[in-house]
C-alpha positions as CSV (number, residue, x, y, z in Angstrom):
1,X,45.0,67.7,37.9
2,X,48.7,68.0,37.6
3,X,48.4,66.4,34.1
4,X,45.9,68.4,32.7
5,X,47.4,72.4,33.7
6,X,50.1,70.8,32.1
7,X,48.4,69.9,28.9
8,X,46.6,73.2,29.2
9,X,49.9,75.0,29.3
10,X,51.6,73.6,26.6
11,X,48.5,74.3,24.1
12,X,48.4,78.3,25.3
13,X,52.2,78.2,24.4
14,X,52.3,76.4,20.9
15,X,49.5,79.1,20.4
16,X,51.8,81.8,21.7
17,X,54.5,80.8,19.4
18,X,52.4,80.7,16.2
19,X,51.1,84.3,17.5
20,X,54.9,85.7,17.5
21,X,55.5,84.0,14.2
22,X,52.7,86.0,12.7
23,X,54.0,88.8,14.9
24,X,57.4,89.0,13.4
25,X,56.3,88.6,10.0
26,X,53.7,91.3,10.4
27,X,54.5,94.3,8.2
28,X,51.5,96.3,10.5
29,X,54.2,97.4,13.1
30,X,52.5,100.5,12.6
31,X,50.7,102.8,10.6
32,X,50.7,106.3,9.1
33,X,48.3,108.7,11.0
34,X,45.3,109.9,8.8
35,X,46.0,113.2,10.3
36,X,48.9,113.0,8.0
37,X,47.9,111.3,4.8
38,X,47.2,113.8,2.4
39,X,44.1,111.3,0.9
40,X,42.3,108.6,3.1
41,X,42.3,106.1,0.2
42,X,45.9,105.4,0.7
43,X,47.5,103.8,3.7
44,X,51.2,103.5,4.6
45,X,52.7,101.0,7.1
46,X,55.6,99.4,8.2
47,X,57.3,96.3,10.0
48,X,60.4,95.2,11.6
49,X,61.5,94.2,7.9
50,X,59.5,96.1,4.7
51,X,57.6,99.3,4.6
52,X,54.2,98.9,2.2
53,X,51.7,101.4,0.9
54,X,48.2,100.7,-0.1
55,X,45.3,101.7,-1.7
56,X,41.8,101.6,-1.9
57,X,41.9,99.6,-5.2
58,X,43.7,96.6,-3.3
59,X,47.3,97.3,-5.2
60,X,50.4,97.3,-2.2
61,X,53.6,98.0,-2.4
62,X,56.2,96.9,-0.4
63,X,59.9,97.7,-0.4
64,X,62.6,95.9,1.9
65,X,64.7,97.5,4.4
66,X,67.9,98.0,2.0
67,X,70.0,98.4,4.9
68,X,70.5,97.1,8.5
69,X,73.3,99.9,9.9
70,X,71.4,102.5,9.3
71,X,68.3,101.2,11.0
72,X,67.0,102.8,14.2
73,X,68.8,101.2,17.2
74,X,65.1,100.1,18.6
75,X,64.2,98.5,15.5
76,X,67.3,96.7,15.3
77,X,66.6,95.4,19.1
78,X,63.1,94.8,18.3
79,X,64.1,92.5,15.5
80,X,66.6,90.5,17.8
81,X,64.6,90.0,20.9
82,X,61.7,88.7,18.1
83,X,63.9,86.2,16.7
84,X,65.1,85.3,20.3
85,X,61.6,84.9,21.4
86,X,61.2,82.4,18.6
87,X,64.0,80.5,19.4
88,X,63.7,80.1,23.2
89,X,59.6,79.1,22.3
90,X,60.6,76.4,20.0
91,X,62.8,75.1,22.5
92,X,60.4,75.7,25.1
93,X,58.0,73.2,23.1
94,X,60.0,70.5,22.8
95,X,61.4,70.3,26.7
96,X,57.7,70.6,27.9
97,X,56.3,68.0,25.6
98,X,59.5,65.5,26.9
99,X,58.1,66.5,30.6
100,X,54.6,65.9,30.3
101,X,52.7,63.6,32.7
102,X,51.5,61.7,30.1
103,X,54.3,61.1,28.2
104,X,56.7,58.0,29.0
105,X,60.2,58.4,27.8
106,X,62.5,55.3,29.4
107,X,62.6,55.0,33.1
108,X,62.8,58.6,33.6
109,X,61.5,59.1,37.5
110,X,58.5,61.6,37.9
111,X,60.5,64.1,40.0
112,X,63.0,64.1,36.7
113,X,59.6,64.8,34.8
114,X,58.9,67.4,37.0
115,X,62.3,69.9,36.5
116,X,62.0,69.3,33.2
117,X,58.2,70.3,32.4
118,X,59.7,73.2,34.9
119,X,62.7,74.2,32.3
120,X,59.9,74.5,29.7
121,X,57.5,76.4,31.5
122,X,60.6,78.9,32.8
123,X,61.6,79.1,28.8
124,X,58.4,80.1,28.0
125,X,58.2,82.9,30.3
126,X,61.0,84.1,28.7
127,X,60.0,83.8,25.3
128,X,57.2,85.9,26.1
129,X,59.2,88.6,28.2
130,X,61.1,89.0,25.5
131,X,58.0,89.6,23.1
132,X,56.3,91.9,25.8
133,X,60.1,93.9,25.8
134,X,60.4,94.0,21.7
135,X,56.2,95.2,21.0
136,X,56.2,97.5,24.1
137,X,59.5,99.1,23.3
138,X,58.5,99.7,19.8
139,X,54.8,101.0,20.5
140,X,56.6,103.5,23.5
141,X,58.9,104.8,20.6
142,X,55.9,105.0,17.9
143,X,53.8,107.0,20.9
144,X,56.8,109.2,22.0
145,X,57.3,110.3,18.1
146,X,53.5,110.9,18.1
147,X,53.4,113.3,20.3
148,X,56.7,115.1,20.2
149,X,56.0,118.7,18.8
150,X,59.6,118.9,17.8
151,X,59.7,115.7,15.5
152,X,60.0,116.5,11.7
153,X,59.4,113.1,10.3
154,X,55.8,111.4,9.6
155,X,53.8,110.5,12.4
156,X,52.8,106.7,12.8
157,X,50.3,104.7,15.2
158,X,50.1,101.8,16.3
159,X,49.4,98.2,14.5
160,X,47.8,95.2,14.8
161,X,51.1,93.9,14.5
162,X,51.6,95.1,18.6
163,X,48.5,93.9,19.7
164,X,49.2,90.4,18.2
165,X,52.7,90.6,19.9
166,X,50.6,91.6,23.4
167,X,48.0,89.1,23.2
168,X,51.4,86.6,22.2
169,X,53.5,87.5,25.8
170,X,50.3,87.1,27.7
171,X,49.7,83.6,26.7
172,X,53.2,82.7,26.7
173,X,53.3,84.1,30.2
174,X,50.6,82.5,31.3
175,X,51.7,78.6,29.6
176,X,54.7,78.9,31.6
177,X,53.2,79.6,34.6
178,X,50.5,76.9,34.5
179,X,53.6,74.5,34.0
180,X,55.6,75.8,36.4
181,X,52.5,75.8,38.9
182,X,51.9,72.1,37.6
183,X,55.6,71.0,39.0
184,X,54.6,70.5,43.3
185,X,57.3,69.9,45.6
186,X,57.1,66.9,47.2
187,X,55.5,66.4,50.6
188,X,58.8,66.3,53.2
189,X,58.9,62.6,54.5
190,X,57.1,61.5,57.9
191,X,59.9,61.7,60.8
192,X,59.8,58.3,62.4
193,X,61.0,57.9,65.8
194,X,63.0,54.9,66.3
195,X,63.8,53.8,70.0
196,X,66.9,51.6,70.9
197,X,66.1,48.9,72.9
198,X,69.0,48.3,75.3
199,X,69.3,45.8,78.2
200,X,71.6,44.9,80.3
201,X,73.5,41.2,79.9
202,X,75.3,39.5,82.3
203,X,79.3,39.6,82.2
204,X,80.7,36.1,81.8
205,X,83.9,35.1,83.1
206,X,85.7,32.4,81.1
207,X,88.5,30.4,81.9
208,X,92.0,31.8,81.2
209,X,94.1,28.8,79.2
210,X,96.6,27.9,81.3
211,X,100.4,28.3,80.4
212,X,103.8,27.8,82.2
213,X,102.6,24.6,84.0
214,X,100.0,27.1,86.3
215,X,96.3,26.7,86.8
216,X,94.1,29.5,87.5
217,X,90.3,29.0,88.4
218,X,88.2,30.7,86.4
219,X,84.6,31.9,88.1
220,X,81.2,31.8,85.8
């Protein structure tokens, strides 16, 4: 049983990993509100990297991000804690495949297997904290500019690029837990009562050797 949440865990986290890949590269972050597109038959989005426009004939346009200092300070996190996500999940991979049940490396013990199939499950809860932090500060932000009455700039909603990043946290979330849940304690070991057996033995007198010419008697 242990084997197999642990099996199950692993696959839901290599699928969470190649979800944030697709995540990061997205360029679907979010999109330009029809209510402010002046014609429906072109679109305008943007990433964490490149902003594109498109239009109804299939030609897009994309344009890097010629600058990082002058980026929005969210944008600049959100592009961190994606790369960090990455980073801890790839690690998280290789630690859980090296603690599997199944796998045999050397003479490691099973309670050694154990802490580490634990490290990889507790890595990929991170990884997918720190997806869950980058997509939901990002979509807050996109919603907050939405609405604000005061904001002068164009008004964006929100991409498939978020949802993939959601759907990514959740399974990455829910790997580590299984592999986490997969590592029992052992069971604490039976107390056994041990009794001392004591009896009593009989003092024994032995003769003293004599010296100085003397004899003593010596009594059994």
């Amino acid at each position: 049983m242990a084997a197999g949440l642990q099996v199950v865990g692993l696959l839901l986290g290599v699928v969470s990993m190649c979800l944030q890949s697709s995540c990061t590269s997205s360029q679907v972050w979010r999109t330009r509100s029809q209510l402010e597109s002046v014609s429906s038959s072109q679109w305008q989005f943007e990433g964490l990297w490149m902003s594109c426009a498109a239009t109804s004939l299939g030609s897009v346009q994309c344009s890097r991000f010629k600058t990082v200092l002058g980026l929005p300070a969210h944008l600049q996190a959100c592009r961190a804690l994606m790369i960090l996500s990455l980073l801890v999940g790839l690690a998280s991979i290789v630690v859980s495949v090296l603690g599997l049940k199944c796998t045999k490396i050397g003479r490691t013990s099973e309670r050694v297997k154990d802490q580490i199939a634990l490290s990889g499950g507790v890595l990929f809860i991170t990884s997918g904290v720190f997806t869950l932090i980058a997509v939901s500060w990002y979509a807050a932000r996109v919603i907050y500019d939405f609405h604000d009455r005061l904001y002068g700039g164009v008004r964006y909603e929100l991409g498939t690029g978020l949802y993939l990043g959601w759907a990514a946290s959740g399974l990455a979330i829910s790997g580590g837990s299984m592999l986490c849940c997969s590592c029992r304690k052992p069971p604490p070991p039976e107390r056994q009562l041990s009794y001392n057996l004591t009896s009593r033995g009989q003092n024994i007198y032995r003769a003293a050797a004599a010296s100085d010419g003397s004899s003593y008697k010596a009594y059994v």
